[in-house]
C-alpha positions in Angstrom: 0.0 0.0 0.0 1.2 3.4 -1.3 2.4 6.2 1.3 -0.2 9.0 1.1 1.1 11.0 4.2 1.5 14.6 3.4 3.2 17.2 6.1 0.5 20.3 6.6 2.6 23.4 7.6 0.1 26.2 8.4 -3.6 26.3 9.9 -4.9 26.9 6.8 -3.4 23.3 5.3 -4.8 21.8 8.5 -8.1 23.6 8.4 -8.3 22.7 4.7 -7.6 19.0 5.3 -9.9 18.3 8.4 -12.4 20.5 7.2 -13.0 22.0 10.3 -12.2 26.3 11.9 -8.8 26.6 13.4 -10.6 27.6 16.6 -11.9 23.9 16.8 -8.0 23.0 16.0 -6.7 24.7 18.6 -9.2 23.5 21.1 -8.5 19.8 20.2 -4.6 20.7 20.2 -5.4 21.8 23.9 -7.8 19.4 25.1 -7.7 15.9 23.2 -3.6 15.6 22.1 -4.6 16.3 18.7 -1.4 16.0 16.5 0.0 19.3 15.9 2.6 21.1 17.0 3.8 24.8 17.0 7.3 25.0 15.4 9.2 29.0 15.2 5.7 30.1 15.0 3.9 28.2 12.3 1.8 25.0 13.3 2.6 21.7 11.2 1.0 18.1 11.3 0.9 15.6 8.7 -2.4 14.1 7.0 -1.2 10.6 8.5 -1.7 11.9 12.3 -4.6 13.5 11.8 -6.3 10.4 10.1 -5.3 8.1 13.2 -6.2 10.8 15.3 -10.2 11.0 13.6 -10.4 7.1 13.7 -9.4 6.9 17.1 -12.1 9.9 18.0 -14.8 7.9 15.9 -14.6 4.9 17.0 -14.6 6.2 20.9 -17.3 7.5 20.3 -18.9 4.6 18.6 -18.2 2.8 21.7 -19.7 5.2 23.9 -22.9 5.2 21.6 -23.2 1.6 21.7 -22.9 1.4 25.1 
């Protein structure tokens, strides 16, 4: 299986690639280890992270739900 994993440097790759505000972003960076990181100023991830990250928060919460 190919490599797909892109790195993201900016919010506005990030936002663009999860779809969602950078005030969300920021609020999952704080509060639930999402994976980005501030570096001399300018916030980077990579679209590998963030998809582990999204199936990890999906399926969490499919557990909850089925619960």
């Amino acid at each position: 299986m190919a490599n797909h994993e892109k790195i993201l440097v900016g919010m506005q790759e990030i936002e663009k690639y999860t779809g969602r505000p950078a005030n969300t972003i920021k609020q999952w960076i704080r509060d639930n280890n999402f994976p980005a990181i501030k570096i001399n100023g300018r916030w980077e991830s990579n679209t590998e992270l963030i998809d582990a990250y999204q199936r990890r928060r999906i399926e969490a919460l499919v557990g909850v739900e089925n619960n």
